[in-house]
N, C-alpha and C positions, 0 to 999 in steps of 0.2 A: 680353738676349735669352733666348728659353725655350730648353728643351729638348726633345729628343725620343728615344724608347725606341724605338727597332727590335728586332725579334724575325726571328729567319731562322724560316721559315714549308714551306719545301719547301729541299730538297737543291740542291747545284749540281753535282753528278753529271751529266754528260752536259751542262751549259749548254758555253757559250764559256770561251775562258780568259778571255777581262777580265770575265767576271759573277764567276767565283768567286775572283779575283784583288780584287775590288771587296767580296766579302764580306770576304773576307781582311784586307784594307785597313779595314773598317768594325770588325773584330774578333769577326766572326763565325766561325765554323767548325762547330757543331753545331744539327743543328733542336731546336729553343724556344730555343736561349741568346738574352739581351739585353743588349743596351749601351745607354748613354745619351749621348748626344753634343751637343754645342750645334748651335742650329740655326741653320747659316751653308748658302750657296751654294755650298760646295764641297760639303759633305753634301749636302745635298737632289738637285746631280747624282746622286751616288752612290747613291740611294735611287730615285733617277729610271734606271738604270742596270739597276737589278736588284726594281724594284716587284714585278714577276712571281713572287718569293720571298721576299718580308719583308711585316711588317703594321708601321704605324708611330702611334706615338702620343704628342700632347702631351704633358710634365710639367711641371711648374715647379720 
């Protein structure tokens, strides 16, 4: 399976608690940090969760 690089993109400051609990979870916490995480269906919910603040991109 590939990978994929999310970037938190905007703060979760004032979202819901499960967006920023969802960043949290992804191992976000600061705007630009990135993680790189396999690209399964539990992620891509998670990223489908909190689109509205992350930018995501292939790697291999």
């Amino acid at each position: 399976m590939s990978n994929l690089k999310i970037t938190q993109a905007k703060s979760g400051v004032g979202g819901k608690q499960n967006q920023r609990d969802t960043l949290r979870t992804l191992g976000l916490g600061k705007i630009r940090s990135s993680v790189v995480r396999e690209d399964t269906p539990e992620v891509r919910g998670m990223i489908r969760a909190v689109a509205h603040l992350v930018t995501v991109e292939e790697v291999k």
